[in-house]
N, C-alpha and C positions, 0 to 999 in steps of 0.2 A: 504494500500500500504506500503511496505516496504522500505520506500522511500530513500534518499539521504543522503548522510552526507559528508559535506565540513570543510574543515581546518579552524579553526577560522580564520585562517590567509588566506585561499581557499574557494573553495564551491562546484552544484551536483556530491548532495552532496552525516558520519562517518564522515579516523582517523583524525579523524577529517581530512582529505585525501590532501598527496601533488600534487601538480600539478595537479586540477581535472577537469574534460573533458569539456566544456563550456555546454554541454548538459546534463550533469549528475546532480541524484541528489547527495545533497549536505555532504561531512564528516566534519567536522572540529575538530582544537585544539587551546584552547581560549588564543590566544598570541595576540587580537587583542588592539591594544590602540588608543584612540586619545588623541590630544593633551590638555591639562590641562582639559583632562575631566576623565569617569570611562578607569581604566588600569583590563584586561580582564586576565591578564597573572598572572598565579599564583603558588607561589613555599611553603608556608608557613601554608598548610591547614592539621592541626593533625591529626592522627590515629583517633581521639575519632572522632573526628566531619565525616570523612569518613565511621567511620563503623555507627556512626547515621545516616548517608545520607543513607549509603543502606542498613536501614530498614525498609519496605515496611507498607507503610498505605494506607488507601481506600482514594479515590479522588473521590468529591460528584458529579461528572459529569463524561460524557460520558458514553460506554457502552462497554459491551463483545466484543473480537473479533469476535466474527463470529455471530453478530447481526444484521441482514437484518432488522428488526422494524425499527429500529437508517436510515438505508442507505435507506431505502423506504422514511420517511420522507424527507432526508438529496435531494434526488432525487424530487421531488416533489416539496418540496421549491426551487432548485435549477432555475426548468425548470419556476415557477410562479417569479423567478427573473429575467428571460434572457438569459437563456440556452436552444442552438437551441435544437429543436429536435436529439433524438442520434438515433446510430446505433447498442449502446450497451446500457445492463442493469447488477446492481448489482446481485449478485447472489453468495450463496454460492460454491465454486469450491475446486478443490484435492488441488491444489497448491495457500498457502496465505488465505485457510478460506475461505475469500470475494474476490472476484474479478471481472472484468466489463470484461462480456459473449457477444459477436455476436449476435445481433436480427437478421440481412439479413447477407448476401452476402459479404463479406469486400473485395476491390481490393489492390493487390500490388501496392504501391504508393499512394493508396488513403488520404488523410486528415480526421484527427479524431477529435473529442471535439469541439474546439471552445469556450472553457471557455472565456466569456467578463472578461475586465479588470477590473470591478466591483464586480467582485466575486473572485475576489485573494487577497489574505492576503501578506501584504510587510511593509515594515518601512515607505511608507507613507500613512496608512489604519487610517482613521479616529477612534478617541476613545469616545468610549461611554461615557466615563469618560476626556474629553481632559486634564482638568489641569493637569492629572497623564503624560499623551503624552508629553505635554508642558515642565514639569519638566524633564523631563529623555534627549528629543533633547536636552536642556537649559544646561545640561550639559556633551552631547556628547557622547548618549551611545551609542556603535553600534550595529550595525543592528540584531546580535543574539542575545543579551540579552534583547535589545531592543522589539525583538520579543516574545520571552519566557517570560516578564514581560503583554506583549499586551495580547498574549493566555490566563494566568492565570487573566487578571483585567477584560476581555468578558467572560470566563468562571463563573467565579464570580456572575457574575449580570443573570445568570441562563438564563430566557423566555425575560429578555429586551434589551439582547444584538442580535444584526440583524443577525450574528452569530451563536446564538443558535442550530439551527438545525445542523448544521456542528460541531458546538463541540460535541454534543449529538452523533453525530453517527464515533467520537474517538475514538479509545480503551481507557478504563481505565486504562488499566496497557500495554504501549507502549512494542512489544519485542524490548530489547536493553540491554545490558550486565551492563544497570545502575543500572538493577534491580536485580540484582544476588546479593548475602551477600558477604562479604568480604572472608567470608571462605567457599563459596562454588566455589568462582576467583579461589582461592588457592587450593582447592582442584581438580577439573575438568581441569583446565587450566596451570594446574602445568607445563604440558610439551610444551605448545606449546605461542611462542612470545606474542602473542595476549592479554595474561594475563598482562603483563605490559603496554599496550596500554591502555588494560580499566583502568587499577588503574590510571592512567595516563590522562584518561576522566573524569573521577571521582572526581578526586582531583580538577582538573579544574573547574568543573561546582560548585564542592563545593565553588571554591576561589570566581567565579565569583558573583556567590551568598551573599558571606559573603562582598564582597567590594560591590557590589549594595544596601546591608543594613545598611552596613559603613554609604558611604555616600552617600546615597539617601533617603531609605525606615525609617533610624532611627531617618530621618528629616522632613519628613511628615506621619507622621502617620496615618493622617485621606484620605492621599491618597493610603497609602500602610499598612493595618493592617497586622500585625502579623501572625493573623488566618488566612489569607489569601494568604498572599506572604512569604512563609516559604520553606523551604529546599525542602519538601515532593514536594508542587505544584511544584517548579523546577525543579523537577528531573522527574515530567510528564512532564512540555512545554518543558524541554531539549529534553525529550526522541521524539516528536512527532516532534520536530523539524528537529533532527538527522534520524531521518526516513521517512519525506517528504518534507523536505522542496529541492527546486529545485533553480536552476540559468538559466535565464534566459539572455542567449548571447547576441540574438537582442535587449536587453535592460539594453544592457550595464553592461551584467553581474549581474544585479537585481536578489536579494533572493526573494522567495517568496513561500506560500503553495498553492495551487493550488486544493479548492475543485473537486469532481468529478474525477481528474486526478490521484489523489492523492489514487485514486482505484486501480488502475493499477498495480500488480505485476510486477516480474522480471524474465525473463530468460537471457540468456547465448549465445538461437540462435538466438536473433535477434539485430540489432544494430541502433533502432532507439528511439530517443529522445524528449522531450518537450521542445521547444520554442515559444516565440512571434509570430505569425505571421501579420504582416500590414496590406497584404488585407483583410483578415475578422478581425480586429482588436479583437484577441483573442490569445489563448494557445493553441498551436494544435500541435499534433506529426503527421508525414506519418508513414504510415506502409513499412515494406520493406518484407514482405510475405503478401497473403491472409487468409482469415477467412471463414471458413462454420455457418452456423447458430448452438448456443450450444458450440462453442468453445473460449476459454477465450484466450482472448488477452491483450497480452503484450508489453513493451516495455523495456528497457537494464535502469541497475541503475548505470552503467558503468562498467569498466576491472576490478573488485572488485574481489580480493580473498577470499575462503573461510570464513577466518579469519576478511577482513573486512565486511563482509555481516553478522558476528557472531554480531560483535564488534557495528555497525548501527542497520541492522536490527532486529536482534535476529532470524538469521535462516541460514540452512550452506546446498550447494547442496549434492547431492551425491558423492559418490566419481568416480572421471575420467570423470563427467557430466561438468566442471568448466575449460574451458580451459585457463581461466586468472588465474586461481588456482598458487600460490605459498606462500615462507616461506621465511620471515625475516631473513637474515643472520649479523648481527652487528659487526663492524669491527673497531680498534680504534688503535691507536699510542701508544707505550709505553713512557709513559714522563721519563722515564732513560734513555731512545737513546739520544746516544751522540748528534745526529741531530734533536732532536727532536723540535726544533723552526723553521729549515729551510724547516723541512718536515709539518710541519704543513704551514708555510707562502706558501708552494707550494697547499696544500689540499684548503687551502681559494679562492686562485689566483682559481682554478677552481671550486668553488660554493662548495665545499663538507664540512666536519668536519671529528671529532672525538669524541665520533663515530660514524659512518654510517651506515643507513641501506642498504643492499641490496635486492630484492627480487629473491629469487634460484625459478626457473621454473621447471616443469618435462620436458623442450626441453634446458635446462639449464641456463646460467648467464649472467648478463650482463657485457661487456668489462671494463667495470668501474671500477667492482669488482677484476678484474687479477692487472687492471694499480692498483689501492689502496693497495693490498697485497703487490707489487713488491715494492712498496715504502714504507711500514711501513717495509720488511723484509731487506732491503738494509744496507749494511754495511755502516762506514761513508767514506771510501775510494769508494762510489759511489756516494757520495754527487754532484758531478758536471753532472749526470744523472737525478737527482730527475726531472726535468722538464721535461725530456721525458716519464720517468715512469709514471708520473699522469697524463699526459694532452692524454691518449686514448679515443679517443672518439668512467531432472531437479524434478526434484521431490523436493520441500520442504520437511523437517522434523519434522516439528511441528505443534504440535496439544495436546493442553494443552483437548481438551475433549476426549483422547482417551488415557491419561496417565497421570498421578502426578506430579507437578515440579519436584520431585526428578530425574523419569525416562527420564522428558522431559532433564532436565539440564544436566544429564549424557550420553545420546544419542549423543546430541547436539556437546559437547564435544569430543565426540569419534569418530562421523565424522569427525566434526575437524580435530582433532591430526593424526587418519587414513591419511588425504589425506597428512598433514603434511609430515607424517612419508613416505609416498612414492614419496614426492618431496626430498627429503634427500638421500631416498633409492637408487634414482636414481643420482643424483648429487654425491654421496661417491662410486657408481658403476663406473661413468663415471671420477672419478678425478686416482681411480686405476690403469682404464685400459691405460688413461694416463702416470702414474708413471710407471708402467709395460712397455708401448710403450719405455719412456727415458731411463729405466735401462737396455733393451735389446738393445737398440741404443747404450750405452756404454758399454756394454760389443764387442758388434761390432768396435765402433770404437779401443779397446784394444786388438782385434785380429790383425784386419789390424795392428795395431802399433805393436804389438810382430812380426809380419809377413815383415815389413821393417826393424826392428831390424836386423832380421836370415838374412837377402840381405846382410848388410852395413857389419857382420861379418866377 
C-alpha cells in the first residue's frame, strides 16, 4: 500500500502534510517536540551526512515489491491470529504491484477488514525487547520516531519477533523520494516545488536520527547497537512509515500501521477511508462504490497532489486523472518594505507567514492567495488597509520490473512536472485574460472620459 504520510506536526498520513484529513493516511514534517524530552525539529544536518543518508544499502528483511510469497504468508498468519474471514485477497494487480482483489460481490456501503486491535502496530505495541520501549517513553519520544525505532528493534530479532511475518512481506526498498541520490533530486526535480520538500524530508529524518543517537542510542548501547539502529535502517522505518502508516479519528486521532489494510492502494474516484470502528471492535473502511469478483479495490490516501503522492509514496497518477492535482506557489514579504513589520504582524494575526505556500489548481487559487499578494504589493500610504487586505477569507506508473531506476526515476519525474507545467499553463492563461479584461476596461473608461471632456468644451 502506498500509504499515508502526516506532518510531524499532523498525520493520514507524506509533507509531511498540513492540515491532514482525520481519515487519511499519514504525511508528516518532524517539528514534533516534547517537553525536556527528544526535540524532533531539525535545522543543523550537513550536506555530507544527507548525501550519506541517500545512499542506498540492502536491508536484511522484508521483501520485493510485488512478492505475493511474503503476502500469502503475511495472510495466513494474519487470519491464524484473529482476522475475520475476508472478502478480498492479495494478488498481484496493474495499479500498486500488490493489491487486495474482490473474492465475491462487494456492496456500496458495505464494511471491509475488520482488523482487531491486536494486530495494529501504535506507540503503545508491546516490545519484544521492553527495556528498549521503557527507555525511549522515559524520555518522551514521540510517536514517529518512537515508531521507526519499534519497526527496526522487531525487525531485528528476525522469526522471534510476533511481527515477523508482517515485516517479511514489507518492501525492502519502500517507494519514497528518501531513496532517490541527492543528484538524481537535483536533476529530475529540478523544475518542479516538490524537490525542496524532499531535501527538506531528508534533512529531517536525518536530524531526527542523529538526536535519537545523541541522546539515546549512544547511551545504551546494548539496547541500540550500531549495526542495527543506523541511518540506512531509518530511512527504511521512515520510508514505511511515510507510506502507511494511518490516523485513526475514533481514537482520538491515534497513528498506527494497520497490517492487511495496509494493502490497499489508492485512487482518486473514491473517497472512503480507514477508521476504528466500536461495534466490531476493529479497523474497517465502507466502501462508497461496488466491487465484481477480480476487481481491486480501493480506498483514497486523501486530496494528495501529484507531487505529494511522489514525495510519500513514490508514484505520481497520470496526467488530468488527479483532480486534487496542483502546484506550490511561495509567496513572501520583502523585508525592505517600509511596512514590512506591520504587514507581517497582520500575516501572523491570521495564521499565515512568510513565506507561504499556496497550492494553484487547474480550476484555479485560493482567495488567500489575491488577499497575500494585495498586501505584500501595497504601498505604505495603504498601511491603514492592511487589515482588510489579508483577512479574505488512475493508472500508477511504476514498475521497477519493467524498466531500470534510471527510466523509472525519469518517467516518474516527467509526469510530475507535465501535470505541473499544465497547472501553471492554465493559471498564467487565466491571470492574462484577466489583465486583458482591466486594460480594455481602461481604455473604456478613457473614452467615456475624453467623450465628457468634448461636452464641458
Amino acid at each position: 500500500m502506498a500509504g499515508a504520510s502526516v506532518s510531524f506536526h499532523a498525520s493520514l498520513l507524506p509533507y509531511f502534510s498540513q492540515n491532514p484529513s482525520p481519515f487519511r493516511r499519514i504525511s508528516t514534517s518532524l517539528t514534533i517536540s516534547r517537553k525536556n524530552g527528544i526535540n524532533c525539529s531539525v535545522s543543523t544536518t550537513s550536506n555530507d551526512e544527507t548525501k550519506t543518508f541517500m545512499e542506498t544499502q540492502n536491508i536484511p528483511w522484508g521483501c520485493n515489491v510485488d512478492s505475493l510469497e511474503n503476502a500469502s504468508k503475511l495472510q495466513k498468519w494474519l487470519s491464524d491470529s484473529g482476522l475475520p474471514p475476508q472478502k478480498m485477497a492479495i494478488e498481484r494487480v496493474e495499479i500498486g504491484e500488490r493489491g487486495l482483489v474482490a473474492l465475491k460481490n462487494i456492496r456500496k456501503g458495505e464494511k471491509l477488514l475488520f482488523v482487531p486491535l491486536s494486530l495494529v502496530i501504535s506507540a503503545d505495541s508491546e516490545w519484544s525487547c521492553p527495556e528498549a520501549g521503557d527507555v525511549l517513553k522515559r524520555n518522551f519520544v514521540p510517536d514517529w520516531p518512537l515508531l521507526a525505532t519499534y519497526l527496526i528493534s522487531e525487525a531485528s530479532l528476525m522469526d522471534s519477533s510476533r511481527w515477523s511475518n508482517y515485516i517479511s512481506a514489507l518492501p525492502r526498498q519502500p517507494y519514497s523520494l528518501l531513496y532517490w541520490t541527492l543528484s538524481e533530486i537535483e536533476m529530475y526535480l529540478v523544475a518542479s516545488p516538490i524537490r525542496e520538500r524532499a531535501i527538506e524530508r531528508i534533512t529531517d529524518v536525518v536530524g531526527t536520527y542523529n538526536d535519537l543517537k545523541v541522546r539515546i542510542f549512544s547511551k545504551y548501547p546494548h539496547l541500540f547497537p550500531e549495526e542495527v539502529f543506523n541511518i540506512e535502517t531509518f530511512k527504511w522505518s521512515f520510508g514505511i512509515l511515510f507510506s502507511r502508516l494511518v490516523r485513526l479519528p475514533s481514537m482520538e486521532g491515534k497513528v498506527a500501521l494497520v497490517p492487511w489494510a495496509d494493502m490497499l492502494n489508492h485512487s482518486s474516484e473514491v473517497e472512503t477511508y480507514l477508521d476504528y470502528d466500536k461495534s466490531s471492535s476493529g479497523v474497517v473502511f465502507t466502501t462508497d462504490r461496488s466491487y465484481q469478483p477480480g476487481e481491486q479495490v480501493f480506498i483514497s490516501y486523501g486530496k494528495k497532489s501529484n507531487g505529494e503522492l511522489l514525495l510519500s509514496y513514490g508514484f505520481v497518477l497520470k496526467e488530468g486523472s488527479n483532480p486534487n492535482d496542483s502546484v506550490d506557489l511561495s509567496m513572501s514579504l520583502n523585508k525592505s518594505d517600509k511596512c514590512y513589520k506591520e504587514k507581517l504582524e497582520v500575516l501572523r494575526k491570521h495564521g499565515l507567514s512568510t513565506p507561504q505556500r499556496f497550492p494553484l489548481q487547474i480550476t484555479g487559487w485560493p482567495v488567500e492567495l489575491m488577499a497575500y499578494a494585495y498586501l505584500a504589493s501595497s504601498p505604505p500610504n495603504m498601511s491603514q488597509h492592511f487589515e482588510e487586505g489579508s483577512g479574505s477569507s488512475d493508472s500508477v506508473v511504476t514498475s521497477p520490473k519493467q524498466a531500470n531506476r534510471k527510466v523509472l526515476l525519469k518517467q516518474l519525474a516527467t509526469d510530475l512536472c507535465t501535470s505541473e507545467r499544465r497547472i501553471l499553463f492554465r493559471t498564467q492563461y487565466i491571470l492574462r485574460r484577466r489583465l486583458r479584461d482591466m486594460r480594455t476596461g481602461e481604455l473604456r473608461a478613457l473614452t467615456i472620459l475624453n467623450g465628457f471632456r468634448k461636452l464641458f468644451k
